[in-house]
DRENVOFI-314686 format. One line per 2 residues: for each residue x, y, z of N, C-alpha, C, O, CB. Coordinates in Angstrom, 1 decimal, decimal comma. Glycine has a CB too. Layout:
<recs>
X Y Z X Y Z X Y Z X Y Z X Y Z | ...
</recs>
This chain:
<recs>
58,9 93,1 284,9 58,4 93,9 283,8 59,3 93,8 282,6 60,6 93,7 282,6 58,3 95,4 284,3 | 58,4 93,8 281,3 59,5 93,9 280,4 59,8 94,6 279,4 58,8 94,5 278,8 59,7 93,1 279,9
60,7 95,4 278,8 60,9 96,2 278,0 61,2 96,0 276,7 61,2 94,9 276,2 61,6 96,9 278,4 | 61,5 96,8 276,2 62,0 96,3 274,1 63,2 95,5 274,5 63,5 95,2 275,6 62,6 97,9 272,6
63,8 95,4 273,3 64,6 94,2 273,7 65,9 95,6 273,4 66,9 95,4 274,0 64,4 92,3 272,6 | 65,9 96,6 272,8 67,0 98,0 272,7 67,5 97,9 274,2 68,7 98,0 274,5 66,0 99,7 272,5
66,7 97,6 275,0 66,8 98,5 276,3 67,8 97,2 276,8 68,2 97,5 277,9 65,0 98,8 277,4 | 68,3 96,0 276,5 69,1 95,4 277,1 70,6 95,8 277,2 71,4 95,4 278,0 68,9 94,4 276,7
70,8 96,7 276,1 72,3 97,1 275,8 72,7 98,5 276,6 73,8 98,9 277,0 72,5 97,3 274,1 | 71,2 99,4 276,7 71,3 100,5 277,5 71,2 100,4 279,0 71,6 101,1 280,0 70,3 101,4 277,1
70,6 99,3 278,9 71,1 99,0 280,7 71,9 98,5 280,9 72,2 98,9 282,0 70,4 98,4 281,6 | 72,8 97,5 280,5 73,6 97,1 280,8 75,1 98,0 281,0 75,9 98,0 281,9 73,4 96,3 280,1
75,1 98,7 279,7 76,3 100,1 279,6 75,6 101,4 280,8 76,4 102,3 281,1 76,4 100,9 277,6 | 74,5 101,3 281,3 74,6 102,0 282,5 74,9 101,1 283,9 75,0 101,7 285,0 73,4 102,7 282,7
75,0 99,9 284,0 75,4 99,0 285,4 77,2 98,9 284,9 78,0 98,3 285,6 74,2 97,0 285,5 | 77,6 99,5 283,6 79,0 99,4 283,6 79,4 97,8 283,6 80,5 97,4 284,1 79,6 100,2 284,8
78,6 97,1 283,2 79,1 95,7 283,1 79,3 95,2 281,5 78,9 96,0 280,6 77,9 94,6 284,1 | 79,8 94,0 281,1 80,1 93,2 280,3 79,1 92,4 279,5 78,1 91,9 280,1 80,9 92,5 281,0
79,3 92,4 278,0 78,1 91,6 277,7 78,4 90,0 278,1 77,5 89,2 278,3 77,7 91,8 276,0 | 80,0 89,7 278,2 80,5 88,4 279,1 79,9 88,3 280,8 79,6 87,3 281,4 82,3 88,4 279,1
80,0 89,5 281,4 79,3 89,5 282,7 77,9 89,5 282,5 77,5 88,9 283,5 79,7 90,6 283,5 | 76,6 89,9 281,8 75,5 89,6 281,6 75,1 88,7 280,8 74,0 88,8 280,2 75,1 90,5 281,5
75,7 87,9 280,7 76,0 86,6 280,0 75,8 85,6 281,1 74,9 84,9 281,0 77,5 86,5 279,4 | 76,6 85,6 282,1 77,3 84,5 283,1 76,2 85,2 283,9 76,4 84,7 285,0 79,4 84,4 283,7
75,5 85,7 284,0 74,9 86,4 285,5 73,2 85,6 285,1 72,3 85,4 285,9 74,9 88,7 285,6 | 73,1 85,4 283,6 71,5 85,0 283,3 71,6 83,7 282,4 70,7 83,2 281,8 70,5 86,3 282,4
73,4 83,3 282,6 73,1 82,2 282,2 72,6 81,8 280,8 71,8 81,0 280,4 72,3 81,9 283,0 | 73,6 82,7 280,3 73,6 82,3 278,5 74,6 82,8 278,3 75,2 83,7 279,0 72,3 82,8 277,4
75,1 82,1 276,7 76,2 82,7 276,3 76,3 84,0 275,5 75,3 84,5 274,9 76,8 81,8 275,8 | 77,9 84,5 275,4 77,8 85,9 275,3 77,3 86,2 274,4 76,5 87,1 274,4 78,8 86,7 275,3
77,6 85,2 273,1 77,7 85,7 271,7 75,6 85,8 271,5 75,1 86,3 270,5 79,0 84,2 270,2 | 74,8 85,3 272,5 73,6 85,5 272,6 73,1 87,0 272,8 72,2 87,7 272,3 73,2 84,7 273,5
73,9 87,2 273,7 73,8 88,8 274,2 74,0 89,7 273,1 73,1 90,4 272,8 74,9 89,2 275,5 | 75,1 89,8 272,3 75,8 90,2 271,4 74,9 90,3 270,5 74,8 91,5 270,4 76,9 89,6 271,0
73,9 89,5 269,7 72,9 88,9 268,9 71,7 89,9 269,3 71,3 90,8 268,5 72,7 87,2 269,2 | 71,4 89,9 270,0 70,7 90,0 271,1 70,4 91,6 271,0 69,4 92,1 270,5 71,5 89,4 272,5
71,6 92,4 271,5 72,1 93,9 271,4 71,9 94,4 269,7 71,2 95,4 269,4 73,8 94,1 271,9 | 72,8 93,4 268,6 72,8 94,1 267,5 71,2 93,9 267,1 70,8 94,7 266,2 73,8 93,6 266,5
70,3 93,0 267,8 69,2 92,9 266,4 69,2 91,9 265,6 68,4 91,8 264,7 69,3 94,0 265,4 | 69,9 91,0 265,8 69,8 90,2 264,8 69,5 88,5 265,2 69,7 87,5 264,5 71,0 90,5 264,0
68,7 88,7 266,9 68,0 87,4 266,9 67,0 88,0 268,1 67,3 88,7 269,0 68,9 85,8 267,3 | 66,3 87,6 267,8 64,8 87,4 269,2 64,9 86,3 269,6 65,1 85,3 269,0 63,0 87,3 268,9
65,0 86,6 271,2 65,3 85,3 271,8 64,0 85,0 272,3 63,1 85,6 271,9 66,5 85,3 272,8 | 63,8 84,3 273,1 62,8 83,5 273,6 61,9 84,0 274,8 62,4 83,9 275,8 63,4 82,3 274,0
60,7 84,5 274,8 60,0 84,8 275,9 60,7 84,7 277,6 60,8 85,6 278,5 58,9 83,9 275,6 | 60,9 83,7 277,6 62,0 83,2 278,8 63,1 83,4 279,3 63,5 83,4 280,4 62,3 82,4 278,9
63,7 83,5 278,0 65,3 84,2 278,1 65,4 86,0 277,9 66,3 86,7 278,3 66,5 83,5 276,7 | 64,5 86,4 277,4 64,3 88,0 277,4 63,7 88,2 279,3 64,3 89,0 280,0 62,8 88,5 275,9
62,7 87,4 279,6 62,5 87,7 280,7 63,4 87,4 281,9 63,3 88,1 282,8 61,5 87,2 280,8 | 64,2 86,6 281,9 65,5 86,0 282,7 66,4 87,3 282,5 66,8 87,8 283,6 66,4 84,4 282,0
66,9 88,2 281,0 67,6 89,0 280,9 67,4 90,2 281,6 68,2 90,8 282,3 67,9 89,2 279,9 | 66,0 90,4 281,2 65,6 91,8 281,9 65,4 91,7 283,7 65,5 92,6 284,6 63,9 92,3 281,2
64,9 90,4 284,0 65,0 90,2 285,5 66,2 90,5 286,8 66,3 91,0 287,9 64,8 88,8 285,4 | 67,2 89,7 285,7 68,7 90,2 286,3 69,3 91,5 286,2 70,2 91,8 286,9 69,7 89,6 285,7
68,8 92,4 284,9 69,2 93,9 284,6 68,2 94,3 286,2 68,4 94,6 287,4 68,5 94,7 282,7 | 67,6 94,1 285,7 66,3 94,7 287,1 67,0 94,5 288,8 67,1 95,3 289,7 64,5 93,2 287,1
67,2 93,6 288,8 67,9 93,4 290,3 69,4 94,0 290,5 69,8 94,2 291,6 68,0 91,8 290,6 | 70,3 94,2 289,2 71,0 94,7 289,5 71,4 96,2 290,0 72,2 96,7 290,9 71,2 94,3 288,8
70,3 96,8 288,7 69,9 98,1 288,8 69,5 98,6 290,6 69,9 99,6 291,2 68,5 98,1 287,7 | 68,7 97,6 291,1 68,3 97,4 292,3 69,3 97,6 293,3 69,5 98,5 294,2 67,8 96,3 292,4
70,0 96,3 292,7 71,2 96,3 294,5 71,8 97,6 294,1 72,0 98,2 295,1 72,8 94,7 294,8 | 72,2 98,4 292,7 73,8 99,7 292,7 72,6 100,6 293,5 72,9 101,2 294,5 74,7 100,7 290,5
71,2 100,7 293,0 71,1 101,9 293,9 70,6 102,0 295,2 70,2 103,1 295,6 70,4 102,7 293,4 | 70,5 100,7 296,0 70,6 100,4 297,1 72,0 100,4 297,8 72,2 100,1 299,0 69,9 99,4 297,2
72,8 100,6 297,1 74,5 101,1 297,6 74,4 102,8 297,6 75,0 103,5 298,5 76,1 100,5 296,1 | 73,6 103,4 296,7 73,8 104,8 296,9 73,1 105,3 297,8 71,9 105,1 297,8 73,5 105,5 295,9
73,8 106,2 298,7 73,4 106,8 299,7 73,3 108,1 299,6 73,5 108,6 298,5 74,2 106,4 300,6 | 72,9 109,2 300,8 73,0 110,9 300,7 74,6 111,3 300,6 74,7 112,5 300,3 72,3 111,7 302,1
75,4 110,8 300,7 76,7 111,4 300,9 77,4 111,2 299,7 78,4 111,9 299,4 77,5 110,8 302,0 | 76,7 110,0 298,6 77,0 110,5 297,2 76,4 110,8 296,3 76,7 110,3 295,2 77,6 110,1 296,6
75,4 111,7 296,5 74,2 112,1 296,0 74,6 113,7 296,1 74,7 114,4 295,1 72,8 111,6 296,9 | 74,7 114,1 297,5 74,3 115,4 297,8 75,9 116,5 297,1 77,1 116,1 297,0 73,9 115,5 299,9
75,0 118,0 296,6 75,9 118,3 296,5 76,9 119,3 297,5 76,5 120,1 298,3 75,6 118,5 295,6 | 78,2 119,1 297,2 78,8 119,8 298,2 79,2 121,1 298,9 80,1 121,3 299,7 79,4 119,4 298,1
78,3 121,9 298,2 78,1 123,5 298,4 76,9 123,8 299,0 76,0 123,6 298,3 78,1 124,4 297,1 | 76,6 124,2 300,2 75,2 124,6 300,8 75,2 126,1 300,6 75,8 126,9 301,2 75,0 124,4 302,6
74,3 126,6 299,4 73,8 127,7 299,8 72,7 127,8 300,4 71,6 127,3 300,2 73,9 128,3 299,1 | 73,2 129,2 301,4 72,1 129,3 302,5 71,5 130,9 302,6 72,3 131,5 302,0 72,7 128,9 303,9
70,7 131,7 303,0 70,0 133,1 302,9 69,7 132,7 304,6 69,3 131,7 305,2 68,4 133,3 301,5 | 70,2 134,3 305,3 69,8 134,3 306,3 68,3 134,9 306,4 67,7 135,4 305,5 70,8 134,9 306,9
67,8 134,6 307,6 66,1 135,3 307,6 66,2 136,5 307,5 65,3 136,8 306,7 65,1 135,2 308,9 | 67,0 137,9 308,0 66,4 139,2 307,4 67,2 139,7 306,1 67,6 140,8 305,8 66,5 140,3 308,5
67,3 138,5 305,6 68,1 139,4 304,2 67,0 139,2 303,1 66,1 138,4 303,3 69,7 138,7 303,4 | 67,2 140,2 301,8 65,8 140,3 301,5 66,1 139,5 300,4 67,2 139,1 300,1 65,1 141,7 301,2
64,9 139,5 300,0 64,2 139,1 298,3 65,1 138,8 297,5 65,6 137,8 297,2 63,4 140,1 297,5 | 65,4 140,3 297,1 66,5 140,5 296,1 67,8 139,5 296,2 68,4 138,7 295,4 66,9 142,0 296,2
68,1 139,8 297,4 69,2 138,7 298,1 69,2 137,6 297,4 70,2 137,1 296,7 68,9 138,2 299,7 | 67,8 136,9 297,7 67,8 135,3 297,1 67,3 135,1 296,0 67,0 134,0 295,6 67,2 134,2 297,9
67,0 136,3 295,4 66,7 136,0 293,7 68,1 135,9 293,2 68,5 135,0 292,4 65,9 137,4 292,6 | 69,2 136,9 294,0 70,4 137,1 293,5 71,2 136,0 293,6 72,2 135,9 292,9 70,8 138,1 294,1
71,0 135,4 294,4 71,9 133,9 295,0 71,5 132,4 294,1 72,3 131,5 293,8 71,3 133,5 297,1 | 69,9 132,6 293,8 69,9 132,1 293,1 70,4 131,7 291,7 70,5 130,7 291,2 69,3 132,2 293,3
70,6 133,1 291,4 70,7 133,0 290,1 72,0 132,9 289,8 72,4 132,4 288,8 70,2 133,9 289,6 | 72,6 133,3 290,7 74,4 133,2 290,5 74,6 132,2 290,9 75,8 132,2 290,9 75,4 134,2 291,3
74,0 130,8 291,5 74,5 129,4 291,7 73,6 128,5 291,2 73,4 127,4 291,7 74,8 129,1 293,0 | 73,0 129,0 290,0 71,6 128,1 289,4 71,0 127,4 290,3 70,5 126,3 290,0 71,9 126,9 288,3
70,9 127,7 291,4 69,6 126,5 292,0 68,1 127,3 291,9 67,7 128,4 291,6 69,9 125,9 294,0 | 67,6 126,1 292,3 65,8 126,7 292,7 65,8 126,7 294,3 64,6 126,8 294,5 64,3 125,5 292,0
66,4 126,6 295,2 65,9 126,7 296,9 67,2 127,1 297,2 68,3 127,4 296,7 65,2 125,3 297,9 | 66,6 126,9 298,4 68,2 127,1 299,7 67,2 126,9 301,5 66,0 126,9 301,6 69,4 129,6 299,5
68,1 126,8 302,3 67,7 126,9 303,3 67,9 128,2 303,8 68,9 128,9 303,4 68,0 126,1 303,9 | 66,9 128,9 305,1 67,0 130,1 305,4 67,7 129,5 306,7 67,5 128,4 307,2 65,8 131,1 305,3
68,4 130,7 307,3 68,9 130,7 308,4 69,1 131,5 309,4 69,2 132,7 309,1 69,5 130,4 308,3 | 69,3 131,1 310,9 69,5 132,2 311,7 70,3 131,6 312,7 69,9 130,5 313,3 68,2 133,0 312,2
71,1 132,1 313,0 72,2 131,8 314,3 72,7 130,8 313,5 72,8 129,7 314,2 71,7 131,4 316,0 | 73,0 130,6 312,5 73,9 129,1 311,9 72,8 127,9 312,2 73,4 126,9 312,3 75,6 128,6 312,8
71,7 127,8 312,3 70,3 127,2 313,0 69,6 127,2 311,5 69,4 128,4 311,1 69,4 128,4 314,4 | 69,1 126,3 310,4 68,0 126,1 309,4 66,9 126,2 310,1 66,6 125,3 310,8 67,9 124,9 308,7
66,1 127,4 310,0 64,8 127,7 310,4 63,2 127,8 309,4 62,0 127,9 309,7 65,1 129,0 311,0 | 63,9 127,7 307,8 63,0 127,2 307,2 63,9 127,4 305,5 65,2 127,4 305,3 61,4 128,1 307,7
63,0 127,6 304,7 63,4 127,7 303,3 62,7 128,5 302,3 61,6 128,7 302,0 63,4 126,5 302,8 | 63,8 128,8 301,9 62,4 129,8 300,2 62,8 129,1 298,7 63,8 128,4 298,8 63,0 132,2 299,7
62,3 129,1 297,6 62,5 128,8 296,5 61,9 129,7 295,9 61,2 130,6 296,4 62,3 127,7 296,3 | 62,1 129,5 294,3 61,5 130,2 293,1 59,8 130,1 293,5 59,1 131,1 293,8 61,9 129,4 291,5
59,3 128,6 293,6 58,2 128,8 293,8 57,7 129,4 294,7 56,7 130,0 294,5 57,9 128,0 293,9 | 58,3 129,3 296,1 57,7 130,4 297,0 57,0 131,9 296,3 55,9 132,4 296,1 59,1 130,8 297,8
58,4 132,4 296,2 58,4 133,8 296,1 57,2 133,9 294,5 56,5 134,9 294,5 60,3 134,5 295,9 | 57,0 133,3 293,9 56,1 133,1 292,6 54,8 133,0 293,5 53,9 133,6 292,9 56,4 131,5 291,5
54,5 132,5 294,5 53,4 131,5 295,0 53,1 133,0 296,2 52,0 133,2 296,7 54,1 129,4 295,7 | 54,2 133,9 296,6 53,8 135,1 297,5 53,9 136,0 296,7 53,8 137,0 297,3 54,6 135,4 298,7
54,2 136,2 295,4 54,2 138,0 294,9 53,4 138,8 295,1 53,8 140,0 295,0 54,3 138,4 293,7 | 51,9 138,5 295,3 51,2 139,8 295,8 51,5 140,2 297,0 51,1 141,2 297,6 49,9 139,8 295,8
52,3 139,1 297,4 52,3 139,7 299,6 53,3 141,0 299,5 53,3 142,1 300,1 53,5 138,1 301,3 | 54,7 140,2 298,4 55,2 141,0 298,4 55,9 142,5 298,1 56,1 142,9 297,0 55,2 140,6 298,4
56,2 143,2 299,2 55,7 144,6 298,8 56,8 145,1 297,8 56,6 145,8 296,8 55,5 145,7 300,2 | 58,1 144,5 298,3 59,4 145,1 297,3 60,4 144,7 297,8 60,6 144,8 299,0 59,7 146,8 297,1
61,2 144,0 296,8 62,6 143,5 296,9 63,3 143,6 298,2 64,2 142,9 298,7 63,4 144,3 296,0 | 62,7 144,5 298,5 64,1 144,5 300,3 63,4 144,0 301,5 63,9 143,9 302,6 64,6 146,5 301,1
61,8 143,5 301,2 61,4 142,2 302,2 62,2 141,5 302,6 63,2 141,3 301,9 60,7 141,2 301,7 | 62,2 141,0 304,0 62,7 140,0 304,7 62,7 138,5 304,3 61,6 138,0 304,5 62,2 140,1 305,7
63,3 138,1 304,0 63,0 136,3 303,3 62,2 135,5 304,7 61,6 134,4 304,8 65,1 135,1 302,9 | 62,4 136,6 305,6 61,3 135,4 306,8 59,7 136,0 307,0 59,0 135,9 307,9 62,0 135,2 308,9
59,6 136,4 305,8 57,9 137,1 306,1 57,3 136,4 304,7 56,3 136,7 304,1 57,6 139,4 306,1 | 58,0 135,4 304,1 57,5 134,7 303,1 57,7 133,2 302,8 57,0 132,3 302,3 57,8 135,4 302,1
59,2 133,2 303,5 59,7 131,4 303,8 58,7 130,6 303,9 57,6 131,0 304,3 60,3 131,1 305,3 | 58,9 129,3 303,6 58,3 127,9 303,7 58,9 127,4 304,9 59,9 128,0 305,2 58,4 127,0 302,4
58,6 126,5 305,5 59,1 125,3 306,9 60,7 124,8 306,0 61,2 124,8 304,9 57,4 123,4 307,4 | 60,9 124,5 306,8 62,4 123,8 306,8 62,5 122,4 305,7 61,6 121,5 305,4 62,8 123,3 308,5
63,5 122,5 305,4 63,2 120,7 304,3 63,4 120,1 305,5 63,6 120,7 306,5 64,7 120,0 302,7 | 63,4 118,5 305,3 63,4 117,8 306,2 65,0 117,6 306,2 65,5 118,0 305,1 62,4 116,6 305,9
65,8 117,2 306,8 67,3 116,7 307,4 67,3 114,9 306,9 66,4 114,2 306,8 67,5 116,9 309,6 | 68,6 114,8 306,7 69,0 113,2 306,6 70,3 113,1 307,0 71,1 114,0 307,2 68,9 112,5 305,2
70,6 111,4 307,3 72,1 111,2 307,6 73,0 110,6 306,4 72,5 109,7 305,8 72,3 110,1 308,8 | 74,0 111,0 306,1 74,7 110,6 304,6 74,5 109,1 304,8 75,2 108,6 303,9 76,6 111,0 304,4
74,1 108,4 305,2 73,8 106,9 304,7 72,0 107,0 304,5 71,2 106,1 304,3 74,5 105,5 306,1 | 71,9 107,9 304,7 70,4 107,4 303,8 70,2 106,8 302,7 70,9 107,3 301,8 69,7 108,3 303,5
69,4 105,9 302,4 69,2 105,2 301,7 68,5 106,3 299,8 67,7 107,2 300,1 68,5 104,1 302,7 | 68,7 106,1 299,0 67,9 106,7 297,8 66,7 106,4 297,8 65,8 107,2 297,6 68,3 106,4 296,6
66,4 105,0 298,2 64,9 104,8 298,0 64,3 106,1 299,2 63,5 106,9 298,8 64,3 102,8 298,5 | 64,6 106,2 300,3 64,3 106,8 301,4 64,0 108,5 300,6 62,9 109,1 300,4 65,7 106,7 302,7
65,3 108,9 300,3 65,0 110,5 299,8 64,2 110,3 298,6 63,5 111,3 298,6 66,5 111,4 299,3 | 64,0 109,8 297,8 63,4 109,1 296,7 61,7 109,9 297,2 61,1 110,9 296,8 63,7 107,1 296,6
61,4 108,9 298,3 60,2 108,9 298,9 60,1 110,7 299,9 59,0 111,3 300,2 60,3 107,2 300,1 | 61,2 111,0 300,2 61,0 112,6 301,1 61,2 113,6 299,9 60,6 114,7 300,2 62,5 113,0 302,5
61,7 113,7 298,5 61,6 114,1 297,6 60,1 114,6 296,5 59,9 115,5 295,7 62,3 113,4 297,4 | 59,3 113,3 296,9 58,3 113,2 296,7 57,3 114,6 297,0 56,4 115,0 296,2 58,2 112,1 297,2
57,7 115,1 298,4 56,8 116,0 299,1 57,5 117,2 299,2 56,9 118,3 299,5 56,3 115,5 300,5 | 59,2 117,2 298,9 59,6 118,4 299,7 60,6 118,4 298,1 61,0 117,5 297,3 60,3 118,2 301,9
60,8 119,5 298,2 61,5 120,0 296,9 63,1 119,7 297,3 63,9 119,7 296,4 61,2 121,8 296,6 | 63,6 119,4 298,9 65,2 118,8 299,2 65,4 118,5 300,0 64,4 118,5 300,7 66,2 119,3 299,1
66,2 118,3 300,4 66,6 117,8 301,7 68,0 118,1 302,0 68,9 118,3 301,2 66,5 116,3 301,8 | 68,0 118,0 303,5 69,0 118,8 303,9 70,2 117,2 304,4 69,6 116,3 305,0 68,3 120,2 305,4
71,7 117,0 304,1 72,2 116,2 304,8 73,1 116,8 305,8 73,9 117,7 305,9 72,9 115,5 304,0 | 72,6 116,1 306,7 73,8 116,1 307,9 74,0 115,4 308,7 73,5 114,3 308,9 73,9 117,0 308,6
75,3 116,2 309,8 76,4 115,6 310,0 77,1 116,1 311,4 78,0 117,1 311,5 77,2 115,9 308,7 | 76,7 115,5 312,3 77,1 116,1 313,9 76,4 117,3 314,2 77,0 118,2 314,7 78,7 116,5 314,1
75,1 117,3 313,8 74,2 118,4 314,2 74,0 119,5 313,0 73,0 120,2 312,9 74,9 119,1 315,4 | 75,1 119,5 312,2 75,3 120,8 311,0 75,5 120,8 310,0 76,6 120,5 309,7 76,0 121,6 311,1
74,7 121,2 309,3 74,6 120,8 307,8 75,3 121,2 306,8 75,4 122,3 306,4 73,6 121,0 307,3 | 75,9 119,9 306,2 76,8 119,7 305,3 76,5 120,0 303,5 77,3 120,5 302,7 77,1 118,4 305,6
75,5 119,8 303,4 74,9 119,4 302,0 73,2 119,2 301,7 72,3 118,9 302,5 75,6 118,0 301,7 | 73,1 119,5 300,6 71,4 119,5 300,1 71,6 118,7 298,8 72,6 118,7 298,0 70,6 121,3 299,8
70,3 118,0 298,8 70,2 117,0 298,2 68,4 117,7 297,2 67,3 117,7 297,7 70,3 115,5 299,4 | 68,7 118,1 296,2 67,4 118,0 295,4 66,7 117,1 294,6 67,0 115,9 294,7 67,5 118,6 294,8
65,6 117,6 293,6 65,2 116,4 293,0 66,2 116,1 291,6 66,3 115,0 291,1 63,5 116,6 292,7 | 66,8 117,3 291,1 67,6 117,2 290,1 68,7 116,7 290,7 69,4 116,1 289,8 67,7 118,4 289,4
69,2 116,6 292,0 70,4 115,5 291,8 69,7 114,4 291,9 70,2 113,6 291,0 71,6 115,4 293,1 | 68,7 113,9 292,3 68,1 112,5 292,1 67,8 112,4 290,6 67,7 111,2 290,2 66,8 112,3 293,1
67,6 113,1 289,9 67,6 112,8 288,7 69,3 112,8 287,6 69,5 112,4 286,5 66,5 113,6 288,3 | 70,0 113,5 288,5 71,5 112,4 287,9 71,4 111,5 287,6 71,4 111,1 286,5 72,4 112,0 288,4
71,4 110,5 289,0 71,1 109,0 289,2 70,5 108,4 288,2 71,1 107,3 287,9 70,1 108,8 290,3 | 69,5 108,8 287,2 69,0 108,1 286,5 70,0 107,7 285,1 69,5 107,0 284,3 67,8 108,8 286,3
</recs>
């Protein structure tokens, strides 16, 4: 696929490489690249497509190195099942997120978010509800080497994911940390 020719300098300063290293990698010289970045040559159908090909795969292999374990962040907050409403408006708000997992016996038994509770307010009768008479099912679990494309794809359906680690969970992974990444 190919993009403006802007977009060769912004990808490249996000792969953290060299306009001498994306030089030697597509097989032209630097001061082309250089040219290239400022604007002040169009290069050739072939060599734009060769440049963006190699940005493309590179892009590829770094985030096929990123896994859940440096993705996820390292604070789980969690709401037990009979604590109320108020509880996890309150938790929310005091650690900016949108979810959390609910819990019981140190056991993830399901989850609430903003949307939940938006998506139940007529059920609910008043603030001191139980978070388990309105909870959603549990996010799905992963192992810190999961792959991004993988959460990428479980992200898709579930608002996070839970990482863990000898049975007990370490970390949650949302869609806004996957959009760090970008």
């Amino acid at each position: 696929m190919l993009y403006e020719l802007t977009r060769i300098k912004q990808m490249r300063k996000k792969l953290d490489i060299t306009q001498t290293e994306l030089a030697k990698l597509a097989d032209v010289s630097q001061s082309l690249i250089a040219k290239i970045e400022k604007g002040n040559i169009e290069p050739s159908y072939s060599i734009a497509r060769k440049i963006f090909s190699i940005l493309d795969e590179q892009i590829a292999h770094k985030q096929k190195k990123i896994v859940a374990k440096n993705i996820s962040s390292n604070i789980l907050v969690a709401i037990k099942y009979n604590d109320s409403i108020a509880k996890a408006i309150q938790l929310m708000k005091k650690h900016a997120i949108s979810q959390m997992p609910v819990i019981k016996d140190n056991i993830i038994i399901g989850s609430i978010s903003e949307e939940t509770i938006i998506n139940n307010y007529d059920k609910i009768s008043n603030r001191t509800m139980a978070v388990e008479h309105v909870m959603d099912e549990p996010f799905p679990t992963i192992l810190s080497d999961t792959s991004i494309s993988l959460i990428r794809d479980i992200l898709k359906s579930y608002n996070a994911v839970i990482l863990m680690k000898s049975g007990r969970p370490i970390g949650i992974i949302t869609k806004a940390d996957l959009l760090k990444q970008l």
